[in-house]
DOKEDREN-454995 format. One record per residue: residue in three letters; residue number from 1; x, y, z of N, C-alpha, C in turn. Coordinates in Angstrom, 3 decimals. Example, Ala and Ser with C-alpha at 12.3 -4.5 7.8 and 13.67 -1.06 7.14 Angstrom:
<rs>
R; code; pos; nx; ny; nz; cax; cay; caz; cx; cy; cz
R; ALA; 1; 13.190; -5.690; 7.800; 12.300; -4.500; 7.800; 13.200; -3.300; 7.800
R; SER; 2; 12.850; -2.250; 7.080; 13.670; -1.060; 7.140; 12.900; 0.030; 7.870
</rs>
This chain:
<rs>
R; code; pos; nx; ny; nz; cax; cay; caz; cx; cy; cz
R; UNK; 1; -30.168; -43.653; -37.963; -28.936; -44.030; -37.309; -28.929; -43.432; -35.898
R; UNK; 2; -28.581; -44.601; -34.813; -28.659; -43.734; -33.443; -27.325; -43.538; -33.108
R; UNK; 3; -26.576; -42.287; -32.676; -25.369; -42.351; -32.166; -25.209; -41.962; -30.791
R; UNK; 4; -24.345; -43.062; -30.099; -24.064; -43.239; -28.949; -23.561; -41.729; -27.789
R; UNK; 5; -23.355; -40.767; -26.841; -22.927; -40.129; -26.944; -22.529; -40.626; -25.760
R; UNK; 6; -20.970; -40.626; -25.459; -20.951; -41.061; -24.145; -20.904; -39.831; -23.004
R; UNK; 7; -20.574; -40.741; -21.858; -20.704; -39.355; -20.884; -19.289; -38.725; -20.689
R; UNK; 8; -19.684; -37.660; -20.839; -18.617; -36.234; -19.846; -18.605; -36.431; -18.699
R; UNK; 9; -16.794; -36.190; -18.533; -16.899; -36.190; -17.252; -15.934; -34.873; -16.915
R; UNK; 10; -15.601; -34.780; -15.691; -15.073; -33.903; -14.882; -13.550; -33.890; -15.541
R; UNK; 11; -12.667; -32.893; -15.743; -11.218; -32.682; -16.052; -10.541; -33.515; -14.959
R; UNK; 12; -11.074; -33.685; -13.916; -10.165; -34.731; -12.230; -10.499; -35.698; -12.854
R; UNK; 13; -11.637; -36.139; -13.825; -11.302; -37.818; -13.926; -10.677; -38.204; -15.382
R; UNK; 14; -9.929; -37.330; -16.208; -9.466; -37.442; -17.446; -8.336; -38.972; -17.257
R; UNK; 15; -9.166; -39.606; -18.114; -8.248; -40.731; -18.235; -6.747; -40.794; -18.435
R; UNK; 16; -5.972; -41.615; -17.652; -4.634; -41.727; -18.079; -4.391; -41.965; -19.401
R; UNK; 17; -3.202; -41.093; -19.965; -2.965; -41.640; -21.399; -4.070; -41.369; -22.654
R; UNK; 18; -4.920; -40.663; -21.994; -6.207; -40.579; -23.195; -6.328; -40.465; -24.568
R; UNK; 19; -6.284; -41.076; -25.446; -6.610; -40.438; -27.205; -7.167; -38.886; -26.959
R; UNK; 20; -6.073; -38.218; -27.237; -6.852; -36.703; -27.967; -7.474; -36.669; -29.050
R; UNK; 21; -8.496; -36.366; -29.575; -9.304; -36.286; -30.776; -8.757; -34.989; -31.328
R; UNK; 22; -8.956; -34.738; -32.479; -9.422; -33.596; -33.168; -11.118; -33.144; -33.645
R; UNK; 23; -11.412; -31.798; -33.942; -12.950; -31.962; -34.662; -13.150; -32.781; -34.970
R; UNK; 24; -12.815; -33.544; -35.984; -13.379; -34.651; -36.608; -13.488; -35.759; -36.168
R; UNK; 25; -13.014; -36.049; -34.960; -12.919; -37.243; -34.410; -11.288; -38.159; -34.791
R; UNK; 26; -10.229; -37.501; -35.365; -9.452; -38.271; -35.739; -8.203; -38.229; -34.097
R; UNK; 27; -7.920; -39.291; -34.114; -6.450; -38.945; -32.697; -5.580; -38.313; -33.306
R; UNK; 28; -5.346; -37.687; -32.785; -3.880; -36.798; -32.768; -2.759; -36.516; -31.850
R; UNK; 29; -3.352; -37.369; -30.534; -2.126; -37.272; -29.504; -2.570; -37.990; -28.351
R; UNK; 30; -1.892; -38.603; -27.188; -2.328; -38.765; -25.931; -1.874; -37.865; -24.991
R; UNK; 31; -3.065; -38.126; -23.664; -2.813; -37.192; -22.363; -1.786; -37.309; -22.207
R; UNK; 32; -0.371; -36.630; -21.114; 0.710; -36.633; -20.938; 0.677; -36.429; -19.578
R; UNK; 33; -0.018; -34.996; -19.391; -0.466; -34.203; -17.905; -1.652; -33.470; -17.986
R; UNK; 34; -1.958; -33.417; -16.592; -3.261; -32.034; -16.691; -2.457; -31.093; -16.537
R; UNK; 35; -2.831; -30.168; -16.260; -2.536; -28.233; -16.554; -3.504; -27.768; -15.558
R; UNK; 36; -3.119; -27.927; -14.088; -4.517; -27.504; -13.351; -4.043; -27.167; -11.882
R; UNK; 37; -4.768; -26.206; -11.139; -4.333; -25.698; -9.943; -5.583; -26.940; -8.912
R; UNK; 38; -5.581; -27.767; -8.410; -6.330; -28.387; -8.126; -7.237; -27.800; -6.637
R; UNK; 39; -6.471; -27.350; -5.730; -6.781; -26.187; -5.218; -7.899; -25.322; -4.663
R; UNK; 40; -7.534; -24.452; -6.144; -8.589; -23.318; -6.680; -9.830; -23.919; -7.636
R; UNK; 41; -9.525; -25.638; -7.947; -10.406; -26.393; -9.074; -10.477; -25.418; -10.603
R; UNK; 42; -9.312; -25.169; -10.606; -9.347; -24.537; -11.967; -8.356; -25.436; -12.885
R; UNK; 43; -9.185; -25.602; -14.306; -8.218; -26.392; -14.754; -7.761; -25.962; -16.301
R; UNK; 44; -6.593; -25.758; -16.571; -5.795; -24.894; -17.461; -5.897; -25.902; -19.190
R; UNK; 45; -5.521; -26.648; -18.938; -5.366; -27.478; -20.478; -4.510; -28.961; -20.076
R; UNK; 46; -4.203; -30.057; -21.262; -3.670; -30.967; -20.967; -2.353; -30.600; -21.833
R; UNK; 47; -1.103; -31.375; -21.002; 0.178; -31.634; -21.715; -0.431; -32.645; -22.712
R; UNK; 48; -0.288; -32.346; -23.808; -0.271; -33.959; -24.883; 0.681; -34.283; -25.694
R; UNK; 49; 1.125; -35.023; -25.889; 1.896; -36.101; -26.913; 1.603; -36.165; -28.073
R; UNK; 50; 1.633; -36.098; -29.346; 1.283; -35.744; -30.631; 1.744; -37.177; -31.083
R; UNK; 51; 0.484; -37.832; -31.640; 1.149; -39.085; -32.538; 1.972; -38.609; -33.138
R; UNK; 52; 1.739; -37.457; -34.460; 2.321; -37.542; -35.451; 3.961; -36.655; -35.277
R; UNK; 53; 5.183; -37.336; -34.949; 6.178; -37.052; -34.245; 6.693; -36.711; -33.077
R; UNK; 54; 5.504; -37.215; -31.861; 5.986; -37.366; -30.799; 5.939; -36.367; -29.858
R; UNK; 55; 5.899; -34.919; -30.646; 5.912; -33.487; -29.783; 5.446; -33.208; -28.646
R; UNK; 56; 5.166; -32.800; -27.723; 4.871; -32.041; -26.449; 4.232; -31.170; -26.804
R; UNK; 57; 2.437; -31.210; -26.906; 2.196; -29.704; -26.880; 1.220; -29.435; -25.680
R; UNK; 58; 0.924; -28.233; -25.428; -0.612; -27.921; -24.373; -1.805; -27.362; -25.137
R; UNK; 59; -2.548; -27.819; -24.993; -3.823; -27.895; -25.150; -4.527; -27.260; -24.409
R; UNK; 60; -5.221; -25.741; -24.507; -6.018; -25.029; -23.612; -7.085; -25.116; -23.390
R; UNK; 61; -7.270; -25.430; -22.052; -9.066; -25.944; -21.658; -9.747; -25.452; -22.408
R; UNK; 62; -9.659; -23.974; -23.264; -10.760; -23.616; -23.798; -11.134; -23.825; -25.369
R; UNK; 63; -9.699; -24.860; -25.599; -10.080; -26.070; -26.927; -10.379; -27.205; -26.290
R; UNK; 64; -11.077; -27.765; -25.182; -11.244; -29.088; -25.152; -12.581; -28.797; -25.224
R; UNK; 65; -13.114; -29.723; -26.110; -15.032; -29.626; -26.209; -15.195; -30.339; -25.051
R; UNK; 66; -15.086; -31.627; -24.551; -15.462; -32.716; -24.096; -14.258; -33.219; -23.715
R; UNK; 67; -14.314; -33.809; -21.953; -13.711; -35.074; -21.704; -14.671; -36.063; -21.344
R; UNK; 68; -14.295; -37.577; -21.869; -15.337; -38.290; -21.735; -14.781; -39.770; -20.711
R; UNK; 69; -14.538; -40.815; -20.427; -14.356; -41.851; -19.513; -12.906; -42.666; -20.658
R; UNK; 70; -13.363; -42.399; -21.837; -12.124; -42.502; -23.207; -11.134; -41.539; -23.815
R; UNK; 71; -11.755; -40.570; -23.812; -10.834; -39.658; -24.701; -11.411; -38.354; -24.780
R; UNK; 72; -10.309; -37.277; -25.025; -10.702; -36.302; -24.993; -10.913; -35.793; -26.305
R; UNK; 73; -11.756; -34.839; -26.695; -12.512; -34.378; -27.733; -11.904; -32.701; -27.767
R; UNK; 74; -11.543; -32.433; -28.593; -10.947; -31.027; -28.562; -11.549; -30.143; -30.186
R; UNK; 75; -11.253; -28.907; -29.887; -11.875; -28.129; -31.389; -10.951; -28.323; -32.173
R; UNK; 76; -9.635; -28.534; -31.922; -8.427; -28.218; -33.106; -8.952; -29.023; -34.456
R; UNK; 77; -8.533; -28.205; -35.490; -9.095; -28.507; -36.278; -8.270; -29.644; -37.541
R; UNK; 78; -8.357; -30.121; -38.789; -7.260; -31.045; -39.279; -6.005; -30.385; -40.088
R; UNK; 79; -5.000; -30.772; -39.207; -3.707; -30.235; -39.236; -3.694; -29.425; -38.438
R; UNK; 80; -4.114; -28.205; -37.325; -4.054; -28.158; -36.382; -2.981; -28.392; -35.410
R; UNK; 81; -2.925; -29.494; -35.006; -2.036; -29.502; -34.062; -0.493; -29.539; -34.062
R; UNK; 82; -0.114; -28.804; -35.684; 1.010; -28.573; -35.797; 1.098; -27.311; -35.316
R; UNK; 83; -0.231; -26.626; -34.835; 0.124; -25.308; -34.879; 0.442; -24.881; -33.049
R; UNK; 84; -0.274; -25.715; -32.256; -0.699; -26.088; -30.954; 1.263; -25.415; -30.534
R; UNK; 85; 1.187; -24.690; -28.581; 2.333; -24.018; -28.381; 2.559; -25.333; -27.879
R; UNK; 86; 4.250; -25.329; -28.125; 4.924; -26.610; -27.066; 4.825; -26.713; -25.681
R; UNK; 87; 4.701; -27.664; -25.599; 4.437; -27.913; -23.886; 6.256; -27.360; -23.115
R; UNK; 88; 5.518; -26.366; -21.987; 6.992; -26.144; -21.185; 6.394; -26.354; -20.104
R; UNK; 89; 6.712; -27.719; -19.644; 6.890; -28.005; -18.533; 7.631; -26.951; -17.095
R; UNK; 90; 8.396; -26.483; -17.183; 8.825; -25.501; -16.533; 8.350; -24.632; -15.935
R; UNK; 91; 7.225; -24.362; -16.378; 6.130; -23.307; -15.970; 4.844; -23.705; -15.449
R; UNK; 92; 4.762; -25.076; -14.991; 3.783; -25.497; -14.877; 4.233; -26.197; -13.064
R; UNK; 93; 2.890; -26.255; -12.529; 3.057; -27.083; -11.221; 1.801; -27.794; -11.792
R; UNK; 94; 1.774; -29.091; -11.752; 0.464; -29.541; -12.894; 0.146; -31.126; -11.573
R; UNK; 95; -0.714; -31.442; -12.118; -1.229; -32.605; -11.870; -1.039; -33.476; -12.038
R; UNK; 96; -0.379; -34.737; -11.628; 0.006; -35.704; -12.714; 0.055; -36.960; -11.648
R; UNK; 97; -0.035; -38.080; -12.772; -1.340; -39.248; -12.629; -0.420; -40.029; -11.470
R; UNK; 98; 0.412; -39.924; -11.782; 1.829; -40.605; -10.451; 1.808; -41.869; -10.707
R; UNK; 99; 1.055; -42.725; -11.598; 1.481; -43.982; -12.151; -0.343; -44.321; -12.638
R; UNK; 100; -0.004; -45.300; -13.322; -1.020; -46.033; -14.112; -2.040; -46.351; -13.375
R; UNK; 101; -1.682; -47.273; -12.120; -2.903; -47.841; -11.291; -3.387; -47.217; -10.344
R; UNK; 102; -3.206; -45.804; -9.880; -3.338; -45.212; -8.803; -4.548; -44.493; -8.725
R; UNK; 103; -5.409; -44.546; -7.907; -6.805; -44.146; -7.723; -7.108; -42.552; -8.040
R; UNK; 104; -6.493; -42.018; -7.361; -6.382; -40.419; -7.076; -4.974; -39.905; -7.819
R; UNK; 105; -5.377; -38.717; -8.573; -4.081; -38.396; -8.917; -3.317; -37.305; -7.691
R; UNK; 106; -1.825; -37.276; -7.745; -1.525; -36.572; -6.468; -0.393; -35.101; -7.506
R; UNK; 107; -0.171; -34.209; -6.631; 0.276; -32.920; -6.900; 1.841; -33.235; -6.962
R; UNK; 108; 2.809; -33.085; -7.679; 4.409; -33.004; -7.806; 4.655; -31.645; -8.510
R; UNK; 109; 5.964; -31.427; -7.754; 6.327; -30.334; -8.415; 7.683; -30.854; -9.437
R; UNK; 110; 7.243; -30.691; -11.003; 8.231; -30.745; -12.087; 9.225; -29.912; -12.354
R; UNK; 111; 10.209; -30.296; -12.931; 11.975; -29.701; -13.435; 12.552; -29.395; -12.013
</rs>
């Protein structure tokens, strides 16, 4: 069996809206926001959206295995991401995509 691996890419090109994976490959949420000083090119974690009831959580760069041109690949494991901290926006000056079709994402400051 050959399996495909696609390519990694850079946290600046994380797809809008992305399927979050879990280990196993199952979704468990989409992108929301990055979490990143763009800057300094340091990049913190993604805001995500939790299919399973909708939640707000962040996701710390240092659970994302892989971002790929589809979706992001993370360690959390199954059930997991009930455990994930809520996203507080409030504390964040983050990155964000500024609409669907837009080439470059640009810097806003949130709340």
């Amino acid at each position: 069996m050959i399996v495909h691996m696609e390519e990694q890419v850079s946290w600046r090109a994380t797809p809008y809206r992305a399927p979050v994976l879990d280990a196993q490959g199952k979704v468990i949420g989409q992108t929301e926001s990055l979490l990143a000083d763009e800057e300094a090119d340091i990049f913190h974690g993604l805001a995500v959206k939790l299919t399973d009831g909708g939640r707000m959580v962040e996701i710390p760069a240092a659970r994302i295995s892989r971002i790929t041109h589809t979706a992001v690949h993370t360690d959390v494991g199954p059930g997991g991401a009930a455990l994930l901290q809520p996203y507080r926006e409030e504390h964040w000056y983050h990155l964000g995509w500024g609409g669907l079709f837009r080439r470059r994402p640009e810097w806003r400051e949130d709340g």
